[in-house]
C-alpha positions in Angstrom: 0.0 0.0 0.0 1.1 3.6 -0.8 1.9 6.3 1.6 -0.9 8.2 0.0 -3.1 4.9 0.4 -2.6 5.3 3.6 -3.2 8.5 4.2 -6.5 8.6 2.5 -7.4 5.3 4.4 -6.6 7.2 7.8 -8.9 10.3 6.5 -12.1 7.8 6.0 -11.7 6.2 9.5 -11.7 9.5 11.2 -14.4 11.0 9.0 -16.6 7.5 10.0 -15.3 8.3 13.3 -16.7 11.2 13.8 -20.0 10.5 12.2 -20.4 7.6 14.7 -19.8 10.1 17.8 -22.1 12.6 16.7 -24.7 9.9 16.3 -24.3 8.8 19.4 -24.2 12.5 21.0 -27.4 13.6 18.9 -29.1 10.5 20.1 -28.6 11.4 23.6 -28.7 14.7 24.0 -30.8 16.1 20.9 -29.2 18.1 17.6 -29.4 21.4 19.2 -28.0 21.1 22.4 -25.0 19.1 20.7 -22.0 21.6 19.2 -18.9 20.5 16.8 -17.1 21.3 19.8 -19.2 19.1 22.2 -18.2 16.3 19.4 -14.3 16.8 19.0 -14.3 17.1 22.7 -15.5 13.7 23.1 -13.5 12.1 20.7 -10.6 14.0 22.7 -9.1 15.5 19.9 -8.7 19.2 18.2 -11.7 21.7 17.3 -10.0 22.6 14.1 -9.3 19.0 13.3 -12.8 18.0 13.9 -13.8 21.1 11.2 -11.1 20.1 9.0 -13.0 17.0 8.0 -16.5 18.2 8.3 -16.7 22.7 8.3 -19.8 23.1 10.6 -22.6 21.1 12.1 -24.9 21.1 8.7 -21.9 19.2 6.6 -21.8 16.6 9.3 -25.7 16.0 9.3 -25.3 15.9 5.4 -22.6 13.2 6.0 -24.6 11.5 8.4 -27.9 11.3 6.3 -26.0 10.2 3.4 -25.0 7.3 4.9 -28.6 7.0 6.2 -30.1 7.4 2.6 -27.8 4.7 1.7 -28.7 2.6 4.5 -31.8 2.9 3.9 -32.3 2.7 0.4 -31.1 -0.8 0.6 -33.9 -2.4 2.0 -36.4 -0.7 -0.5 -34.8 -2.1 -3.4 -33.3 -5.4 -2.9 -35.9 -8.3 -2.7 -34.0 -10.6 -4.5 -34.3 -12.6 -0.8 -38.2 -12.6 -0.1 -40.3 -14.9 -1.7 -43.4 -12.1 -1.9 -43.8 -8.3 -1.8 -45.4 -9.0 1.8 -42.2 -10.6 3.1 -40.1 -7.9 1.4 -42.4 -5.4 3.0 -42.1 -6.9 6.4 -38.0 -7.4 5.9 -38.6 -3.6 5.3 -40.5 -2.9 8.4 -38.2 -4.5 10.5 -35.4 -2.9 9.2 -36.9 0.5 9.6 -37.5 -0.4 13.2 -34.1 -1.2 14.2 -32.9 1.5 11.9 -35.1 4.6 13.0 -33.4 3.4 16.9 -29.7 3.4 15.3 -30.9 7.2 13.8 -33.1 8.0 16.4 -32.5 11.5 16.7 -33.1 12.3 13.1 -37.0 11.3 13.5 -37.2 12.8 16.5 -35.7 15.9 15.6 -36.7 16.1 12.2 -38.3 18.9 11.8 -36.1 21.5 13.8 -33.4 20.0 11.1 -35.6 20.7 8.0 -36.4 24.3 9.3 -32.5 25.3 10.3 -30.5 23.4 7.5 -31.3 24.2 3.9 -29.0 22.0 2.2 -30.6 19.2 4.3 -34.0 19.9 4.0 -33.3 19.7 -0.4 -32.0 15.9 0.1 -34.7 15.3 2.5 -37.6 16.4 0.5 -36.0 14.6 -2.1 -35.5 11.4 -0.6 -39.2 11.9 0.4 -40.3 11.5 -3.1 -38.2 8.6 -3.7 -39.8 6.2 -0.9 -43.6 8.1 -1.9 -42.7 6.2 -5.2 -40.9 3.1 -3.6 -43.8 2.9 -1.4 -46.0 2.7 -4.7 -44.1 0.3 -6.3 -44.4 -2.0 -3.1 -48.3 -1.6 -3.2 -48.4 -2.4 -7.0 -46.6 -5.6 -6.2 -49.4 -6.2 -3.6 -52.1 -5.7 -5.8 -50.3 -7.9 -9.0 -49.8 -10.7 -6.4 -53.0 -10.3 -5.0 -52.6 -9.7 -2.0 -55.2 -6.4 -1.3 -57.8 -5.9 -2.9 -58.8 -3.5 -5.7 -57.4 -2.6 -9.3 -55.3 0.0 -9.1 -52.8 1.5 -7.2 -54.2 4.7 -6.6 -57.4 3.8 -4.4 -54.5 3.1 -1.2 -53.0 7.1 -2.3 -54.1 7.9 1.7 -53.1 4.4 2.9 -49.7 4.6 1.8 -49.9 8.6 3.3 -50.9 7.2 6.6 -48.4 4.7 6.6 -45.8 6.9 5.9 -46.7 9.3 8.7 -46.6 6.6 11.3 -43.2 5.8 10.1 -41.9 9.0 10.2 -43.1 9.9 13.6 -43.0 6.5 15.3 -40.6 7.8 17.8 -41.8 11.0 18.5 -45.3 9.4 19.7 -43.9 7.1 22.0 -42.6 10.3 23.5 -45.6 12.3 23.9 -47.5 9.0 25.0 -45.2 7.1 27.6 -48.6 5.4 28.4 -49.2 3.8 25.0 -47.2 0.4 25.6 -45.5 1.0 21.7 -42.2 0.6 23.4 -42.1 -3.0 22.6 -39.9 -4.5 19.7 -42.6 -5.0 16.6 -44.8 -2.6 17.9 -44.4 -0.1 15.2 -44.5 -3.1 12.2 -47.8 -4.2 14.0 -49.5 -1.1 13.8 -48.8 -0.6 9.9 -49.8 -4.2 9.6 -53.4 -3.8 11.0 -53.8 -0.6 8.7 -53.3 -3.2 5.7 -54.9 -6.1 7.2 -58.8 -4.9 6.4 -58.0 -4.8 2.7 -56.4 -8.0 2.1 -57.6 -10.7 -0.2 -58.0 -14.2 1.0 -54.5 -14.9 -0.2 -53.3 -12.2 1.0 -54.5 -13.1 4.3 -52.6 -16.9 4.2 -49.8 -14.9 3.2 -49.4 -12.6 6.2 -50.0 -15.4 8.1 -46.9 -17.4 6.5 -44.8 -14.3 6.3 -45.7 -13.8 10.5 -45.0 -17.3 11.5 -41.6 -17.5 9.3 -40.1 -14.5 11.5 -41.5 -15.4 14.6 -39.8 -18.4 14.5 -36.4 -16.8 13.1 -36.4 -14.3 16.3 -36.9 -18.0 18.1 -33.9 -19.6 16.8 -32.3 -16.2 17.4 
């Protein structure tokens, strides 16, 4: 390996580096009560190192959301592994639940970040748009393998809405109701399951039910 190999290999591990401790600062203590200085503090090394890498607190959310668009995007598109689009959709699920805890300060503090960072709010709206028309393309696949009922995709427009609004502020509801009992692992993939299950077909029904059993008995074994 070259010394420049090196050298760039070095750069990458303290730029992942410090994405992982502000993550883990944000989630704790929120994005605006967390500073770049807070950050390089923690990771015990210089403020002007720390700003070398990343020049203020909105290019270090950028970095971070990347990787969470990438992250992300994953799990919408690959379903090379699931037999159906309801076991690619429940892959999904679970992933987002485990991923929106890994992130949590983004959904929580989602809003405060679109209204003070510009730059963010552009990728976000964007991304938005992508998983409105992911999120279509998963309900076509329910409707081709009949799975729900109906002819066309756009009778389930305010499904998929509603969906996507529980998603989004899954976390910020367990918050304002501490009394709900959502805390539990599933809870969230539950709750977009029941909003689906009153317009499924009869196969779609066996299929959930195959789908349920097949992970419950993989978080068994686990």
């Amino acid at each position: 390996m070259s010394v420049g190999s090196k050298g760039k290999n070095k750069k990458l591990k303290t730029k992942q580096r410090i994405i992982n401790q502000a993550i883990a600062l944000f989630n704790k203590d929120g994005v605006r009560n967390v500073t770049i200085r807070n950050i390089a503090s923690e990771m015990a090394i210089a403020h002007g190192n720390l700003t070398y890498h990343y020049k203020n607190k909105e290019d270090l959310l950028l970095a971070i959301y990347g990787q969470m668009r990438i992250e992300m995007s994953q799990s919408y598109i690959l379903s090379k592994d699931s037999a159906t689009s309801f076991e690619h959709f429940h892959r999904l699920l679970l992933h987002l639940e485990h991923f929106q805890l890994k992130y949590r300060f983004f959904n929580l503090d989602v809003l405060e970040i679109s209204r003070t960072f510009s730059k963010i709010n552009e990728v976000l709206q964007d991304t938005l748009l992508l998983r409105r028309d992911q999120m279509v393309k998963l309900f076509q696949g329910f409707l081709d393998e009949d799975l729900i009922d109906g002819t066309s995709v756009d009778d389930y427009t305010r499904l998929r809405h509603t969906i996507r609004i529980l998603i989004t502020f899954w976390l910020s509801q367990m918050e304002v109701f501490p009394e709900s009992g959502t805390k539990e692992e599933g809870e969230m993939v539950a709750h977009i399951w029941n909003l689906i299950k009153p317009h499924m077909t009869e196969n779609g029904k066996r299929e959930f039910t195959r789908v349920s059993e097949q992970f419950l008995r993989y978080e068994e074994e686990v």
